[in-house]
VOVO-842877 format. One record per atom (N, C-alpha, C, O): x, y, z. Coordinates in steps of 0.2 Angstrom, whole numbers, plus 5000, padded with zeros to 4 digits. Example, Ala and Ser with C-alpha at 12.3 -4.5 7.8 and 13.67 -1.06 7.14 Angstrom:
2
506649725039/506249785039/506649845039/507149835042/506449895035/506849955036/506450005039/506750065040/
//
This chain:
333
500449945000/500050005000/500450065000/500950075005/500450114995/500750174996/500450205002/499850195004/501050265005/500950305008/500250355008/500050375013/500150355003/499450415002/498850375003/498350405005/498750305001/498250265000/498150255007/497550265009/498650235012/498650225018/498350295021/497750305020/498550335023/498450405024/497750435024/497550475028/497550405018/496550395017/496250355022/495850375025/496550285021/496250235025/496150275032/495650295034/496950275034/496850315044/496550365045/496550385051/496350405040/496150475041/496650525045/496650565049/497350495039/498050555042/498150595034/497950595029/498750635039/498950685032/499750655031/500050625036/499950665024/500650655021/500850725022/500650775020/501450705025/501950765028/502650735022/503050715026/502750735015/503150715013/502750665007/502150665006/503250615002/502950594995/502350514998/502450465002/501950554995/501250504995/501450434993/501250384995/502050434986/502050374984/502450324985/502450274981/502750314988/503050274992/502550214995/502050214998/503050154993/502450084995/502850055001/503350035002/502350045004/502650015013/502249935012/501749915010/502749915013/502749815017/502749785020/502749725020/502749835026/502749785032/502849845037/502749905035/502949825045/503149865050/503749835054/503949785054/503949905057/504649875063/504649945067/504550005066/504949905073/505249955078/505550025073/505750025067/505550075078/505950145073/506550125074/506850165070/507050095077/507650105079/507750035072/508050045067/507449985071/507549925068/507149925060/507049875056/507049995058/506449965053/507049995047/507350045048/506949955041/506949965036/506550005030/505950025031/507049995022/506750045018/506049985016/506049925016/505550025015/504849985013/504349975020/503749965020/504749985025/504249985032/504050045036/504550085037/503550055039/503050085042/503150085050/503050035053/503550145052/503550115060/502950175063/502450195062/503550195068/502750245073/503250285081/503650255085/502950355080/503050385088/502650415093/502450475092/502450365098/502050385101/502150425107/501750475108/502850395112/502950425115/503750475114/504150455110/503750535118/504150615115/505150575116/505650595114/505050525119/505750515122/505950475115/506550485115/505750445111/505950425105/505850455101/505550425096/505850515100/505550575095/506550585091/506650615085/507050545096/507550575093/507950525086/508450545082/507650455086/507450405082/507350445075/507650415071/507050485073/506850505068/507450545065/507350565060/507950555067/508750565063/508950545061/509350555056/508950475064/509250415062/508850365055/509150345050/508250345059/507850285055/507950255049/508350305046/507950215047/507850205038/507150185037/507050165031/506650175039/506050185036/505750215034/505950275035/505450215031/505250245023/504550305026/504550365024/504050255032/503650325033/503550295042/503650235045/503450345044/503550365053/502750385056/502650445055/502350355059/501750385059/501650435068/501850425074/501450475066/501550525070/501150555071/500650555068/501250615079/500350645080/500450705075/501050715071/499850745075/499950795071/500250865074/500350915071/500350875080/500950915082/501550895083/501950915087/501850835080/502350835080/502950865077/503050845071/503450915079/503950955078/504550935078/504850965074/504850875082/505450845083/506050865075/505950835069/506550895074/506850905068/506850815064/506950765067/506750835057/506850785054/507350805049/507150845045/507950785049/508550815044/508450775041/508750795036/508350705039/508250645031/507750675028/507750665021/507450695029/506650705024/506250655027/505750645024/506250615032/505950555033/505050565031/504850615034/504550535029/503950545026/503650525032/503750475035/503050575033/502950585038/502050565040/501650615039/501850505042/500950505041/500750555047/500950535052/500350605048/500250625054/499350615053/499050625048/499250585061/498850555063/498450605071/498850655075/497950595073/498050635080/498150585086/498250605092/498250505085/498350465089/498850415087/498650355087/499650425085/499850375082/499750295083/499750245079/499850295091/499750235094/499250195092/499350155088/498550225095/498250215091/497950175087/497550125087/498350215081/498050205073/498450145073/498150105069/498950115075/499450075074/499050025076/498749985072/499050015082/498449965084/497849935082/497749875081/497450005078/496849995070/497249945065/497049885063/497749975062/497949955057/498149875058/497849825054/498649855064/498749775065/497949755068/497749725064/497649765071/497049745071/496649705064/496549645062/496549775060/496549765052/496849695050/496449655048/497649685050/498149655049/497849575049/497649535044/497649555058/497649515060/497049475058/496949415056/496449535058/495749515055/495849475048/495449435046/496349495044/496049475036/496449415036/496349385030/496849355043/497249305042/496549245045/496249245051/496249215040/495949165040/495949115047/496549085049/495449115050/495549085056/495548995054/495448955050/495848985059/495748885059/495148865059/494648905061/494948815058/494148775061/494248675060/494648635059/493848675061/494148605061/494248565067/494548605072/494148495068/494548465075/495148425070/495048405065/495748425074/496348385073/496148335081/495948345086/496748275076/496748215080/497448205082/497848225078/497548165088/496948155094/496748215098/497048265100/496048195098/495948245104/495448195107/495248145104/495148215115/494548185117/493948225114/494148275111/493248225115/492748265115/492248235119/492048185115/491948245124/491448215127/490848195123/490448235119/490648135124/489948115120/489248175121/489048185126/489148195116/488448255115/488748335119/488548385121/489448305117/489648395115/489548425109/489548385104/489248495107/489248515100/490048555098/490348575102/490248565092/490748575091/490448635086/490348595081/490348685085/490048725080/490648715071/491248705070/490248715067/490548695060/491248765061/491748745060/491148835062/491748865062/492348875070/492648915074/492148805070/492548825078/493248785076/493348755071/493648795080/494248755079/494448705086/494248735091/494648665086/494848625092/495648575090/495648535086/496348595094/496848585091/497148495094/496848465098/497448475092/497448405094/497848405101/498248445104/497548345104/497748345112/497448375117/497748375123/496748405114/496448435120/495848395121/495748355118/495448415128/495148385131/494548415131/494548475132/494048405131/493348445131/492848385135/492748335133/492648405142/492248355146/491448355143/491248375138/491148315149/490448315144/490148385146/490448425150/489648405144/489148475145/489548515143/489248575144/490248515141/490448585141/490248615135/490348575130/489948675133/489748705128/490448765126/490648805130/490548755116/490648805114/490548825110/490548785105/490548895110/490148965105/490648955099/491148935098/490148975096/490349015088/491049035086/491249095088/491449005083/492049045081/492649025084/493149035082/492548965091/493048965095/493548935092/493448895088/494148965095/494648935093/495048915097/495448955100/495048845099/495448815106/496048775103/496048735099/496748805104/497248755102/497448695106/497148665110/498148675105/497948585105/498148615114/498048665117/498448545117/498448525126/497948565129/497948565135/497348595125/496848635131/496348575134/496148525132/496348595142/495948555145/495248595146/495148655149/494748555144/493848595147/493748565149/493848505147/493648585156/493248515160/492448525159/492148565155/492148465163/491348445162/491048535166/491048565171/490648545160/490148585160/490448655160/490048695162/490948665157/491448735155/491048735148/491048695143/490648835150/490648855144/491048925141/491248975145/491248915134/491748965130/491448995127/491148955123/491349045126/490849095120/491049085114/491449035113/490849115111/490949135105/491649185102/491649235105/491949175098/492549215095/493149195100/493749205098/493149165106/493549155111/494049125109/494049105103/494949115112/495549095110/495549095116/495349135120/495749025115/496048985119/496848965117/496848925112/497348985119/497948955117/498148905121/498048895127/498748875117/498748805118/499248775127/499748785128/498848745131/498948725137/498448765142/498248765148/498148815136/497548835144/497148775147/496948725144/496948795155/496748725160/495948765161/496048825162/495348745160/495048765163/494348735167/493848725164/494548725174/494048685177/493348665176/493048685171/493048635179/492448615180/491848665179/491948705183/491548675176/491048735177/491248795177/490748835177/491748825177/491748895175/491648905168/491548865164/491548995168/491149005161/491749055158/492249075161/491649065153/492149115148/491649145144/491249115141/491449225143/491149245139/491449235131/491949205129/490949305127/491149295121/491949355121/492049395125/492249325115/492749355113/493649375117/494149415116/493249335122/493949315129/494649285123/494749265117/494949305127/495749285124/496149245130/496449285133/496349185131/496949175137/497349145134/497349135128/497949145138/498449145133/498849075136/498649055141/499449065132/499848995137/499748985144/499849015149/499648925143/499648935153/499248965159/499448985164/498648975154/498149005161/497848965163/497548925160/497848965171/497048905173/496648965175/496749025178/496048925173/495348965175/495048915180/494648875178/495048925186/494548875191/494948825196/494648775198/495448835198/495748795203/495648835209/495548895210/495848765215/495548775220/495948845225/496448845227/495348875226/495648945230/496248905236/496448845238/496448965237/496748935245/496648925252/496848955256/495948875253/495648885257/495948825264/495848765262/496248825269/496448765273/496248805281/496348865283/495948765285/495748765292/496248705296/496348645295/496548745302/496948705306/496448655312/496048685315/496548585312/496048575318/496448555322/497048565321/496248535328/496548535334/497148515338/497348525343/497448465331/498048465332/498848495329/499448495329/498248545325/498848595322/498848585313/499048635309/498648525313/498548515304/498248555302/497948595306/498348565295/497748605290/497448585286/497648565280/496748575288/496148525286/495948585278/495748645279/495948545270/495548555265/494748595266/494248565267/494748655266/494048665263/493948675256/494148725253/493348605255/493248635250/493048675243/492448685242/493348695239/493048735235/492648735230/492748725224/491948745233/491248735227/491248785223/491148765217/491348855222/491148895216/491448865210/491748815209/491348925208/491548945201/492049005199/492249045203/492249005191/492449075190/492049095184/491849045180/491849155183/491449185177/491949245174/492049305176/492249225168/492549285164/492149305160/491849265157/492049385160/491449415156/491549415150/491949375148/491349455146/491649445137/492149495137/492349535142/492449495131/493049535131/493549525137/493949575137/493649485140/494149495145/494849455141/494849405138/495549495141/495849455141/496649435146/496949485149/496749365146/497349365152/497949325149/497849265145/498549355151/499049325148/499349275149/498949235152/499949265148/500249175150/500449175156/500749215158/500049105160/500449085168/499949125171/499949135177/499549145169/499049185175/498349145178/497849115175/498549155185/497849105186/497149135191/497249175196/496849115190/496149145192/495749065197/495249035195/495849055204/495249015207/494749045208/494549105208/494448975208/493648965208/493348975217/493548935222/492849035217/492749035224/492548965230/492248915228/492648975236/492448925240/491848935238/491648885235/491348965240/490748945235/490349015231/490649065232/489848995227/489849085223/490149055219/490249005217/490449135217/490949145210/491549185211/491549225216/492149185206/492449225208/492349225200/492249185195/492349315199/492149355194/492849415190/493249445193/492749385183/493249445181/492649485177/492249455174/492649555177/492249585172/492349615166/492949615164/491949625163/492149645155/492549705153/492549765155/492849675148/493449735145/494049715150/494649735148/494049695155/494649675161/495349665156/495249635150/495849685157/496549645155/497149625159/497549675161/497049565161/497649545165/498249525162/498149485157/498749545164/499449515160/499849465163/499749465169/500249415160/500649385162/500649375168/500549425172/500749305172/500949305179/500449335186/500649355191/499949325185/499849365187/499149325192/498749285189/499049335199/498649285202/498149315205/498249365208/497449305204/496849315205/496449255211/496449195209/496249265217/496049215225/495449195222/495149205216/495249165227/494649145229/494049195230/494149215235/493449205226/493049265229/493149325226/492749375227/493849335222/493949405221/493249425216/492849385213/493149505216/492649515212/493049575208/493349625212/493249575200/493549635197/492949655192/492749625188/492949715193/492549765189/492649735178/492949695175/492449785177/492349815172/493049845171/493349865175/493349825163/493749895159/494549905163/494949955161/494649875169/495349885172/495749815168/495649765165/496549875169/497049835167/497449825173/497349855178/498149765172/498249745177/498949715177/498949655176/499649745177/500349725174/500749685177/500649685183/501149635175/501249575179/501449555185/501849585189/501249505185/501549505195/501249535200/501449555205/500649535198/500149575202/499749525204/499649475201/499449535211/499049485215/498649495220/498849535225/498149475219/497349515223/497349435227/497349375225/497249465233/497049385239/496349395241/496149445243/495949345241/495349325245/494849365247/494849395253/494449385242/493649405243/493749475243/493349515245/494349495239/494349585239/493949585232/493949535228/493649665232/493249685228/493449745225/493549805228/493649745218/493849785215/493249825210/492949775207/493149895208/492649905204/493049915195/493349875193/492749965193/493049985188/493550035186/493650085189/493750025180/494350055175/494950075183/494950125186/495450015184/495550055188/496350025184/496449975180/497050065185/497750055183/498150015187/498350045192/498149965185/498849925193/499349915187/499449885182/499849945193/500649945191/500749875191/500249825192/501649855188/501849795190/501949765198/502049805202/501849695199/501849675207/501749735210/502049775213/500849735209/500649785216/500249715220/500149675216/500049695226/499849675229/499249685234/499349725239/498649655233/498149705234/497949655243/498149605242/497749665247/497649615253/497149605251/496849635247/496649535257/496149495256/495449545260/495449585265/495149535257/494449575261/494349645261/493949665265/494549675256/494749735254/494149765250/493949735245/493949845251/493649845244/494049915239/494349965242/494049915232/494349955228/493849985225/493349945223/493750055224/493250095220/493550085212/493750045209/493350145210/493550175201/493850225200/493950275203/494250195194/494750245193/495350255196/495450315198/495650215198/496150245203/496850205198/496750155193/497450225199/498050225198/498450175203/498350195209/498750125203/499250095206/499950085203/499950065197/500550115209/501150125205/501350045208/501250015213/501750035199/502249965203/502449955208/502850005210/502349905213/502649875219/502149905224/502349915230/501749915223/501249955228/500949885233/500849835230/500849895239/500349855243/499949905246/500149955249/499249875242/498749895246/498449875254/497849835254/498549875258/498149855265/497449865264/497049815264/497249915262/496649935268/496149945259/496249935253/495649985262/495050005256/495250065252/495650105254/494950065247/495150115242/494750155238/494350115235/494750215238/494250275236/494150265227/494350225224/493950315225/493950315218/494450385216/494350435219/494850375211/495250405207/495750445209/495850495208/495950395214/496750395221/497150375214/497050325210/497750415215/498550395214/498850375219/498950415223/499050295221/499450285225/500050255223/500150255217/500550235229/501050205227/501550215233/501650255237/501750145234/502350135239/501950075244/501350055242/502450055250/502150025255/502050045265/502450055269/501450045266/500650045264/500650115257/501050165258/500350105253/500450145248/500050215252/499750215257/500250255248/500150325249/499850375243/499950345237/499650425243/499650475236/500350475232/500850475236/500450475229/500850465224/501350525224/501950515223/501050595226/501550635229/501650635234/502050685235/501650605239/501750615246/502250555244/502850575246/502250485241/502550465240/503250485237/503750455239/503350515233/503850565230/504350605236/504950615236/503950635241/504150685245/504450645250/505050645252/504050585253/504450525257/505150505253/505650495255/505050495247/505750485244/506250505245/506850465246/506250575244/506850635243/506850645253/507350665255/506350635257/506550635265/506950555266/507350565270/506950495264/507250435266/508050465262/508550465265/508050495257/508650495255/509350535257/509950545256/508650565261/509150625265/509450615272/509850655275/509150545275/509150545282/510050525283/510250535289/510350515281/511050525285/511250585283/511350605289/511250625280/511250685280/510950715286/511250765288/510350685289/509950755295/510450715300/510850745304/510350655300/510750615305/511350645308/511450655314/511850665303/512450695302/512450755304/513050765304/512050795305/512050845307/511650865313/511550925316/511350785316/511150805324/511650775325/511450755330/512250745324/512550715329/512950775329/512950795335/513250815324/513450875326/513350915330/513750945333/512550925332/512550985335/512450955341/512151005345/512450895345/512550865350/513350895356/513450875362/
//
């Protein structure tokens, strides 16, 4: 696609020659002639002296000197648009459908004519799935696990007994969905006696979770991810927990037992949130954050017990000074 015909498509302007034909994409520091990279954020704005890509998609206040002539798409959200475009990309790559062998299939499972099922996985009985699914091979469904419609499953997801997956969910290598909370009672002689776990887990539609991330099934109830949710890599969801609507979630992060989280809310990496807790909307959490206690709506926190995010700054620059103050009351002793 030349640059001018793309530029229509995004609803951007050519800052430089329309006809030039792009092939493909790459990082700005790695991209070659015929490839389309992009700057979103100001701190690689100085990549564009250097690059050899052919066009650079950029906002439209973008000023940074370009001394090559680099050809310029300006866009009002490059990021964005970039995301549209491989979106675009990924949509036009014909999906799988089909069962490959072996695989098990429980007797009066239906398997929809465009679903995919990859060899070596497991489907128990009652388990229902939707339209379009595409499960690769090692996935285990247990008896009476339902998967919506358009959903991925990639290959090695585990997902217990009864839990549900809405439509258009995405997990990725290595997620279990539905293992047992960590529920253990000591009896009188000190052991830790098993309770039980009867619930379930229910992922709403659109949720997606990345690899090695695991989600239990409540001691009884549900444990709930809500829609639009994005969990990444590594990342461990309890027994009971209930997460909103529309929040993202960055690796290494972990909610314990029966906390309540609402919507759109930002958690850094390894923030750790405690058990029994409730979380409002909107709020900000900085990497390595431990939440203790309950949490308002559209708080920046950050640190341990976390704090406002500038008082946390301000603790910074006072921890760093303390031999310094030290030093200076020993002096005046």
């Amino acid at each position: 696609m030349t640059t001018g015909a793309l530029a229509s498509l995004i609803k951007g302007v050519v800052d430089g020659d329309s006809a030039i034909t792009l092939t493909g994409f790459a990082k700005i520091e790695e991209a070659a002639e015929g490839q389309l990279t992009f700057i979103a954020n100001p701190k690689y704005a100085h990549f564009i002296e250097s690059t050899k890509a052919s066009a650079v998609l950029v906002s439209k206040d973008f000023d940074h000197p370009n001394p090559n002539g680099v050809t310029l798409l300006r866009v009002d959200d490059p990021y964005a648009t970039l995301a549209e475009l491989l979106r675009a990309i990924q949509a036009s790559i014909p999906a799988k459908t089909g069962i490959e062998n072996p695989c098990f299939i429980a007797e009066g499972v239906v398997i929809p004519e465009d679903a995919y099922i990859g060899a070596f996985s497991y489907i128990g009985k009652g388990a229902v799935i939707g339209k379009g699914a595409q499960i690769y091979p090692q996935t285990y469904l247990g008896d009476g696990v339902e998967v919506g419609e358009k959903c991925i499953l990639y290959a090695g997801v585990k997902v217990y007994a009864g839990c549900k997956i809405g439509n258009r969910c995405i997990m990725h290598s290595g997620v279990v969905i539905g293992g047992d909370g960590f529920g253990f009672a000591p009896n009188p002689a000190g052991e830790y006696e098993k309770l039980p776990q009867t619930g379930i887990v229910v992922i709403e539609d659109d949720v997606e979770i990345g690899a090695n991330t695991t989600v239990d099934r409540a001691t009884f109830g549900c444990t709930r991810i809500g829609r639009g949710t994005k969990l990444d890599n590594l990342i461990m969801v309890a027994h009971n927990v209930e997460i909103g609507k529309n929040n993202v979630f960055a690796a290494q992060s972990g909610v314990a037992g029966s906390t309540k989280i609402g919507d759109s809310n930002r958690v850094g990496g390894q923030v750790g949130f405690a058990g029994h807790i409730s979380v409002g909307n909107g709020n900000d959490f900085g990497a390595q954050s431990g939440i203790p206690g309950n949490v308002g709506n559209g708080e920046r926190l950050m640190g341990y017990p976390a704090v406002d995010i500038r008082q946390f700054a301000r603790n910074t620059v006072y921890i760093s000074r303390l031999k310094e103050l030290f030093d200076e009351l020993n002096r005046k002793k």
